[in-house]
C-alpha positions as CSV (number, residue, x, y, z in Angstrom):
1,X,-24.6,184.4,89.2
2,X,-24.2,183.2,92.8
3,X,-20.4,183.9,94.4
4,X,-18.9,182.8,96.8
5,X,-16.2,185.1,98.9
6,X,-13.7,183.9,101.1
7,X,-11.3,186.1,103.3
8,X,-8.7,185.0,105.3
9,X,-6.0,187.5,104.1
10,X,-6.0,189.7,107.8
11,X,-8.0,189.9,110.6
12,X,-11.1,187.6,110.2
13,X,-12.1,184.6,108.9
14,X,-15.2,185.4,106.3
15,X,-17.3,183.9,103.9
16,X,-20.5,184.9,102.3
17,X,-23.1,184.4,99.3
18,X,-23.7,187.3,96.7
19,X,-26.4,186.8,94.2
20,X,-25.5,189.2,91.6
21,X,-29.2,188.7,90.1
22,X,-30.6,190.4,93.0
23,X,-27.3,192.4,94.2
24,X,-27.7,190.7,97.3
25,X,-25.9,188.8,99.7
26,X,-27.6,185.4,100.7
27,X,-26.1,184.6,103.3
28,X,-22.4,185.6,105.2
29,X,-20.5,184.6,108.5
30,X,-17.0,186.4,109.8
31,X,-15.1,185.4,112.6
32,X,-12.7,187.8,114.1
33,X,-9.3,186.7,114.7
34,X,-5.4,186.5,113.8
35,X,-4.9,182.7,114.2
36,X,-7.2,179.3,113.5
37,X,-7.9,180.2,110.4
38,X,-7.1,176.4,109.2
39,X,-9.5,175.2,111.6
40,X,-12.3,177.6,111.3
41,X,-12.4,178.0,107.4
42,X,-14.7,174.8,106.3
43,X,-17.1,175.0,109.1
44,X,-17.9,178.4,108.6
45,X,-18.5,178.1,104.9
46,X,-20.6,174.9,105.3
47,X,-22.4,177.6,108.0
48,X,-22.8,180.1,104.8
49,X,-24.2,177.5,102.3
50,X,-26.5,176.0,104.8
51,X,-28.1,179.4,105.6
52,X,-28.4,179.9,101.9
53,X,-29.9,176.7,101.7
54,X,-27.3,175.5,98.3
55,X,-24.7,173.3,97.8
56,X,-21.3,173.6,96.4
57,X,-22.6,172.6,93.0
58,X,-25.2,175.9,92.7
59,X,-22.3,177.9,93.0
60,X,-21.6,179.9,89.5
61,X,-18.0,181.6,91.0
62,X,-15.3,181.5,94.3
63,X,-13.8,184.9,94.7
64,X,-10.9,184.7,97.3
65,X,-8.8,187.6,99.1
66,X,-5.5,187.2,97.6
67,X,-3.2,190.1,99.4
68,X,-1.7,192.3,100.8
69,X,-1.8,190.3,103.5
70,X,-0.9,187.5,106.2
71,X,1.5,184.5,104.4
72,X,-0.5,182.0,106.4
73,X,-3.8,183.3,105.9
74,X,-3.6,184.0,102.2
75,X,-2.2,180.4,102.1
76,X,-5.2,179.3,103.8
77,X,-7.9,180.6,101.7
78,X,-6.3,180.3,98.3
79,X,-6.0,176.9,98.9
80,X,-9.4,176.2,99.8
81,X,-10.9,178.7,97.4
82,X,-8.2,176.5,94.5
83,X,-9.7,173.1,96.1
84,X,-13.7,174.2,95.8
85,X,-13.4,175.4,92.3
86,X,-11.7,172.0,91.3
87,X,-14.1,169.8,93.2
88,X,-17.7,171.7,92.0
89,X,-16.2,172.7,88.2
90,X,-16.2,176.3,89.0
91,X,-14.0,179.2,88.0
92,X,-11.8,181.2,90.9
93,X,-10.9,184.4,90.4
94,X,-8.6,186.8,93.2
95,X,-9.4,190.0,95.0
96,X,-7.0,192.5,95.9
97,X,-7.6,193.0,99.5
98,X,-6.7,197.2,99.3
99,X,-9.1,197.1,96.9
100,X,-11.9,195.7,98.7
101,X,-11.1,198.2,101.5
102,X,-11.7,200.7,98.7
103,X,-14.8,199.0,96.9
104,X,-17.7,200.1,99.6
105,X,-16.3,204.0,99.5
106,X,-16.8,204.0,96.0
107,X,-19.9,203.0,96.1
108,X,-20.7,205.6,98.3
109,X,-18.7,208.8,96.6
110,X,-16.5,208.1,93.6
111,X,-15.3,211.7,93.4
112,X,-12.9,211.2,96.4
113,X,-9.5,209.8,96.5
114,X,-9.2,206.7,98.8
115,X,-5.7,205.3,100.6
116,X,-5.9,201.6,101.7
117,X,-3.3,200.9,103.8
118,X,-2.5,197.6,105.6
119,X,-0.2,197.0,108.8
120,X,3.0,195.1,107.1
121,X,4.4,195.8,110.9
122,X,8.0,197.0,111.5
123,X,6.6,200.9,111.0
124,X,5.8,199.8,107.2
125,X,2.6,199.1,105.9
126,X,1.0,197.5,102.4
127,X,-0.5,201.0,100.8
128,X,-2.3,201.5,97.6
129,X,-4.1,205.1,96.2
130,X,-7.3,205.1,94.3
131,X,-8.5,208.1,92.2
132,X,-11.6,208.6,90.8
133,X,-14.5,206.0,90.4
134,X,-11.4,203.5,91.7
135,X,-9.0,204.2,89.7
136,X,-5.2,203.4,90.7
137,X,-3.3,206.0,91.2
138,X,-0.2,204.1,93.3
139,X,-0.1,200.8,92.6
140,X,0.0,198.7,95.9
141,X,3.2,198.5,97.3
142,X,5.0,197.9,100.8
143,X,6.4,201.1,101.8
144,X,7.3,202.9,105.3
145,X,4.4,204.4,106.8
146,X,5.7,208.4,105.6
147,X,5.2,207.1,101.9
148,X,1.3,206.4,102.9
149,X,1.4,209.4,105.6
150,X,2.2,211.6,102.9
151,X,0.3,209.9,100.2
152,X,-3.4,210.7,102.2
153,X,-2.2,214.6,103.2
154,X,-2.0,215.9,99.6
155,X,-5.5,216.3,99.4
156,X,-8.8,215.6,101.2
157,X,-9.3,211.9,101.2
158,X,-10.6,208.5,102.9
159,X,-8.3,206.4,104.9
160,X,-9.0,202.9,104.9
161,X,-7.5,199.4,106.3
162,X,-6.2,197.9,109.2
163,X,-3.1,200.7,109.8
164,X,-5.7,204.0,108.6
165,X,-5.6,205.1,112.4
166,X,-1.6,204.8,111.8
167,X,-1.9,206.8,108.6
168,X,-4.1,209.8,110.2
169,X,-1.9,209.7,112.8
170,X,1.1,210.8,111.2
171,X,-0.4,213.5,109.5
172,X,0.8,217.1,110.1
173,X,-1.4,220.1,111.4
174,X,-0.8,221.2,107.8
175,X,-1.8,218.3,105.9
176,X,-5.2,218.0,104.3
177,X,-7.5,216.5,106.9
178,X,-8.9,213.1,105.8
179,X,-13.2,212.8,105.1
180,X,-13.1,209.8,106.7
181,X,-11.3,207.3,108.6
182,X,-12.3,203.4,108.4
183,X,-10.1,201.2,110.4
184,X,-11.4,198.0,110.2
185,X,-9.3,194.8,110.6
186,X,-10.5,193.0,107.7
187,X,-12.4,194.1,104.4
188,X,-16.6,193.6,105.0
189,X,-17.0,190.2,103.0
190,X,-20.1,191.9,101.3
191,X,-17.1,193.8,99.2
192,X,-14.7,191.1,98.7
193,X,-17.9,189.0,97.1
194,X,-19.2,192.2,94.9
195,X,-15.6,193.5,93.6
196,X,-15.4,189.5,92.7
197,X,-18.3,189.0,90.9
198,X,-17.5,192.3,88.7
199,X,-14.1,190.9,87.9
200,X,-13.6,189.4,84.0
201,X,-13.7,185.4,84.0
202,X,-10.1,184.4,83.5
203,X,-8.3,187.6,84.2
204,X,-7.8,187.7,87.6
205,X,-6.5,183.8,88.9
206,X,-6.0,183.4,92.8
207,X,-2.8,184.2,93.4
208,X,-0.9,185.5,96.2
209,X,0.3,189.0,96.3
210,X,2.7,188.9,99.3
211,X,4.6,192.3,98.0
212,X,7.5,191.1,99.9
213,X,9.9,188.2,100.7
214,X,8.7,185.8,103.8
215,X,10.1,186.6,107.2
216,X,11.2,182.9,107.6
217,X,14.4,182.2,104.9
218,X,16.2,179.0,104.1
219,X,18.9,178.3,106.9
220,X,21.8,177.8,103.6
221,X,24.6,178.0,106.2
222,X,23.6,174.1,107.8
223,X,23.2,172.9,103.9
224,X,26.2,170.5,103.2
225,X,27.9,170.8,100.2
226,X,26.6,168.8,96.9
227,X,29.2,166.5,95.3
């Protein structure tokens, strides 16, 4: 099965090519950045499938990033992940970006507890707890940054995502000190296409998980009055 993995959920705009026949990926472009993910999307997956010398149509799968994260940038690649799979006849299926923070950790040790946390700004942050082999242990949630702080210093563990330095930060002299520390300001796309290609057909639609209400709210106040 070939996949195709899009991220635009945080920091970079991503896509890339796993063959899950060879556990490979073919081919796989990310572009740092926090805006002009619109603009940069198509051209950088036409970049992808060039390099892996297919077309839309060879495609077996579109995995897409579908939160914790930015309301425009989830937006963004939902939509184009949603327009693909109509166009070429293939299924869609979401990833949970804590959980592809997780995935490569895993992969390396499954015995240790991992915290993904994500900067939801305002000293709170998108945090979710994974026990052994991947296991949830605290379902993601947005929380203040104590609730992950105190999350990663019961025991020894891995601290992952875009606020991790945050999370280590906040720990106490007598907290458990973390095995590892990955800061990164977007999941590696490698992950996002491997956790989507092990997800069930039909089980897992891409839809956003925004965990909380937008910043921007209907102005009700300049609505006039129905009759």
């Amino acid at each position: 099965m070939r996949v195709l993995a899009i991220d635009t959920a945080l920091g970079a705009c991503a896509a890339a090519i796993f063959d899950t026949d060879h556990s490979s990926v073919i081919a796989a472009d990310t572009l740092p950045m926090q805006r002009g993910h619109t603009e940069a999307l198509m051209p950088l997956i036409a970049r992808v499938l060039s390099a892996a010398n297919l077309s839309f149509v060879e495609i077996d799968r579109i995995a897409v990033t579908v939160g914790p994260g930015s309301f425009t940038g989830l937006r963004v690649g939902i939509s184009a992940a949603r327009g693909i799979a109509v166009a070429a006849g293939k299924p869609a299926v979401g990833v949970s970006t804590l959980s592809a923070y997780a995935a490569p950790h895993f992969a390396d040790d499954e015995t240790l507890p991992v915290v993904a946390a994500i900067d939801a700004r305002h000293g709170h942050v998108y945090f979710q707890v994974f026990g052994f082999a991947g296991r949830t242990v605290t379902a993601a949630r947005l929380a203040p940054l104590r609730e992950a702080v105190h999350a990663a210093g019961k025991v020894p563990t891995r601290i992952v995502g875009s606020a991790a330095l945050a999370v280590a930060a906040g720990l106490s002299a007598a907290a458990a000190t973390p095995a590892a520390v990955d800061a990164r300001a977007a999941p590696d796309i490698a992950w996002v296409a491997r956790v989507g290609a092990a997800l069930p057909a039909g089980q897992s639609p891409p839809k956003p998980q925004y965990l909380r209400a937008p910043d921007a709210q209907p102005q009700n106040a300049a609505q006039l009055p129905r009759r």
